[in-house]
C-alpha positions in Angstrom: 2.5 -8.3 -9.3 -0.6 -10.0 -7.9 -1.4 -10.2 -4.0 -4.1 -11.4 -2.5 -5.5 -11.0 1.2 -8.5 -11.5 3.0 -10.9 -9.5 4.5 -14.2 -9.3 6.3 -17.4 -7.7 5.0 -20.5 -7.2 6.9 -24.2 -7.4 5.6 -27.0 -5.6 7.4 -29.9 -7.3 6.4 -33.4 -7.2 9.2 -32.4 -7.9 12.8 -29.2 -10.1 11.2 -25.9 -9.2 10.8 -23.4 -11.4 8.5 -19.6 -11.6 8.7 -18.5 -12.6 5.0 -14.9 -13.6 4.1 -13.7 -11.9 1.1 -10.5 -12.4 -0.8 -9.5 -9.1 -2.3 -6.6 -8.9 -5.5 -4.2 -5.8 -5.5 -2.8 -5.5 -9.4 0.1 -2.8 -10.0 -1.9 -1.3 -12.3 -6.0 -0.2 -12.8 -8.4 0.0 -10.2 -7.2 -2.4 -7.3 -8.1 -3.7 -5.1 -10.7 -6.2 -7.1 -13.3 -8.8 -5.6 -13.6 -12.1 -7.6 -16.9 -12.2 -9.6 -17.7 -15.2 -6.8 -16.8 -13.0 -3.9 -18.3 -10.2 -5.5 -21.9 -11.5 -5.7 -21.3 -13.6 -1.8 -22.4 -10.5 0.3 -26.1 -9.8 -2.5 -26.8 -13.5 -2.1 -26.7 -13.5 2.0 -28.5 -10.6 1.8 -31.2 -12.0 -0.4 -31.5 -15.5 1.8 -32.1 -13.2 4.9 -34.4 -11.6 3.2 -36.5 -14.4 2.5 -35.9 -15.6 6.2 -33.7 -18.7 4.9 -31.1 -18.0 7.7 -29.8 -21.3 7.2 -28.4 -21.1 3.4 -27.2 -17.7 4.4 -24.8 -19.8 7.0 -23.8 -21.7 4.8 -21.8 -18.6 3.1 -20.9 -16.3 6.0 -21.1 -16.1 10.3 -24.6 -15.3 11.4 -25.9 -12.9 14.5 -28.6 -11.4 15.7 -29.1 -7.7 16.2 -30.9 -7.0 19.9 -31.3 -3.4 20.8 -30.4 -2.6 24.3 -32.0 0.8 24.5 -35.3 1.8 22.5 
């Protein structure tokens, strides 16, 4: 039996933080739960757009703060 449910992953990436949506699949049998090869690679490309400053093709594929330290 197949299920599926979502599920939120977050990317540290600079002074940005980025909620991604996942959709995770839990098989009876093997290693569950599994990421779809699209989901899988979601969270390397945010990373990689955030890296290169590109903020806005990283919105595109997840929610998008801001990290501002309160205390130093």
């Amino acid at each position: 039996m197949v299920k599926k449910r979502q599920q939120t992953k977050l990317v540290h990436e600079g002074q940005y933080i980025a909620e991604v949506d996942v959709e995770l699949i839990d098989m009876d049998k093997g290693w569950s739960p599994y990421l779809s090869l699209d989901d899988a690679y979601k969270p390397d490309d945010i990373r990689d757009a955030l890296r290169r400053g590109d903020v806005k093709s990283a919105a595109q594929l997840a929610r998008i703060f801001t990290l501002t330290p309160v205390a130093v």
